[in-house]
C-alpha positions in Angstrom: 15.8 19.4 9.6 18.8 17.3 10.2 20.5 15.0 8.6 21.7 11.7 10.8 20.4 9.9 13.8 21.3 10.0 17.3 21.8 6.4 17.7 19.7 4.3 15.3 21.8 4.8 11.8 25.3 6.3 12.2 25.3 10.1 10.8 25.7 10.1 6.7 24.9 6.5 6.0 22.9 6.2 2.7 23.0 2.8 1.0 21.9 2.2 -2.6 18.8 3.8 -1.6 16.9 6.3 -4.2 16.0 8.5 -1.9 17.9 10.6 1.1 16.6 10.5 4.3 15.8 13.6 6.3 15.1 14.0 10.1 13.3 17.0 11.6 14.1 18.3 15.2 10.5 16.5 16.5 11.2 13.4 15.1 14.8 13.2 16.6 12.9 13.8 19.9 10.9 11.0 19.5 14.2 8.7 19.0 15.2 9.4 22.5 12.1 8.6 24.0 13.0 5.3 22.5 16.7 4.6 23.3 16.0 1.8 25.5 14.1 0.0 23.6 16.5 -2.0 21.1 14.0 -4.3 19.6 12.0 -1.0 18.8 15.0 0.6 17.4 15.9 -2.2 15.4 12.2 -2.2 13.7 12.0 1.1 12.8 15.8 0.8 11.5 14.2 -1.7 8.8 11.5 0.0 8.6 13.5 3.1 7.3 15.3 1.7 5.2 12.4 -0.3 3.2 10.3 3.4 3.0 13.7 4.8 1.3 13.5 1.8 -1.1 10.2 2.8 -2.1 7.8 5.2 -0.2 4.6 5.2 -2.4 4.0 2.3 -1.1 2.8 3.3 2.3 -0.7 5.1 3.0 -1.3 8.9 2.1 -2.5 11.1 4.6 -5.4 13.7 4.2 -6.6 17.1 5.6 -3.8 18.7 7.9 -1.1 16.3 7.3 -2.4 15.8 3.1 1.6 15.8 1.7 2.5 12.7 4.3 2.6 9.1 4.7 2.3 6.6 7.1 2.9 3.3 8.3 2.8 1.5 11.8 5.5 -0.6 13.4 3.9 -2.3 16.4 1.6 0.0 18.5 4.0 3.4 17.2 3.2 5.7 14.0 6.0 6.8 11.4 5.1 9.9 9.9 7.2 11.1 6.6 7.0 12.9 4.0 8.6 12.6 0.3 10.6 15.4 -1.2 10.3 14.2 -4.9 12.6 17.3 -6.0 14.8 16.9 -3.7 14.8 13.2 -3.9 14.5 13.2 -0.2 11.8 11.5 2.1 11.8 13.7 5.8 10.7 11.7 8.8 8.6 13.9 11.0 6.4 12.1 13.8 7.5 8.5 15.5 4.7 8.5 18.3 2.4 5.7 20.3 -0.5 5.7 18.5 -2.8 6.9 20.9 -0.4 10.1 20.9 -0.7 10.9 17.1 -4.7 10.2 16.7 
């Protein structure tokens, strides 16, 4: 997992957030599918920064992906996961929906 995005939130930045963020190798792939898309960008920005505010808020997942959370941001799935020990939430998935179910 790395730490950082591409071009969404400049590498390190962490706000008075409680929790860390984290970005796997998959979900950095998704970014770039994205980099066009500014308004997109910008959504899932805010987005981001509201689950690292408080992700318990957003709906569990079961079976296969039981540990993670989701939420949707126009027709596009965020998939994380939170790290309590670590105090980290890890962003896994950012796919179409019709990719992801």
């Amino acid at each position: 997992m790395q730490k950082g995005m591409l071009f969404l939130i400049p590498y390190g930045v962490m706000a008075v957030n409680d929790f860390k963020e984290r970005y796997t190798k998959d979900f950095l792939k998704d970014l770039k599918k994205i980099k066009s898309d500014f308004s997109l960008q910008e959504r899932l920005k805010s987005k981001i920064q509201e689950i690292l505010k408080n992700p318990y808020h957003y709906k569990s997942l079961r079976n296969v992906l039981k540990n993670r959370r989701r939420t949707h941001i126009s027709s596009f799935v965020l998939i994380f996961e939170v790290i309590d020990s670590e105090g980290v939430v890890a962003f896994h998935v950012f796919k179409h929906h019709d990719e992801v179910y």
